[in-house]
C-alpha positions, -999 to 999 in steps of 0.1 A, spaced: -3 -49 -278 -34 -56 -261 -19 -57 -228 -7 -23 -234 -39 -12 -243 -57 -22 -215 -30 -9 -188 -32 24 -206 -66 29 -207 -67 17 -166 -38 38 -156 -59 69 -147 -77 45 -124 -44 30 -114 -30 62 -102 -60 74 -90 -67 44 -64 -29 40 -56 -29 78 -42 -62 71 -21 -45 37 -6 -15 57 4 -34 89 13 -55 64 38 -27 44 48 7 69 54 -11 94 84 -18 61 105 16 48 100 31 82 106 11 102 130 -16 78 144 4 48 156 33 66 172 11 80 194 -4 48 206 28 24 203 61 35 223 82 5 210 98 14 180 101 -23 172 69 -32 173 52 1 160 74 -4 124 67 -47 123 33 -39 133 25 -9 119 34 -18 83 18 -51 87 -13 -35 93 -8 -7 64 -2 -42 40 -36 -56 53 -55 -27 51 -41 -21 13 -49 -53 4 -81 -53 17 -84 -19 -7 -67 -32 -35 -89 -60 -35 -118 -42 -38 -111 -13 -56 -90 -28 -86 -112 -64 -81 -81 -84 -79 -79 -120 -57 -68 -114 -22 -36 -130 -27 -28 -108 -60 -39 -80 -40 -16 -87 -12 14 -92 -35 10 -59 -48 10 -45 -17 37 -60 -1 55 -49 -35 50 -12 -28 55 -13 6 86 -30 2 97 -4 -25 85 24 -3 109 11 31 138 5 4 132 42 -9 130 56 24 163 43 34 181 57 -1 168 88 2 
């Protein structure tokens, strides 16, 4: 119950921090990074690598959680995001 309650009353924040990682984050992947890297190889391993550091770094910050929780939650949306983009 408690849990619940605190997630709740964060989610706003939750919401509200996840768009601003992603509104940071999906131009360079998309637009920037293209431009810069021909390789299609190393412009995707690279490129998301770099989105996953960056994130953390925000996630970190923003929601005050240790680097290492931080960087699981990244690598939990950006995997969910790749697997997404290849369903749909």
């Amino acid at each position: 119950m408690l849990i619940k309650k605190c997630y709740h009353e964060k989610f706003p924040k939750i919401i509200l921090i996840s768009f601003i990682t992603s509104a940071l984050t999906l131009p360079y992947l998309w637009f920037v990074l293209p431009a810069i890297i021909s390789n299609r190889g190393v412009y995707m391993i690279g490129g998301e690598l770099l989105v996953i550091l960056v994130e953390t770094i925000i996630y970190n910050q923003l929601f005050k959680l240790k680097f290492s929780e931080a960087l699981v939650v990244s690598l939990v949306a950006n995997t969910a995001s790749i697997l997404l983009g290849r369903v749909f």
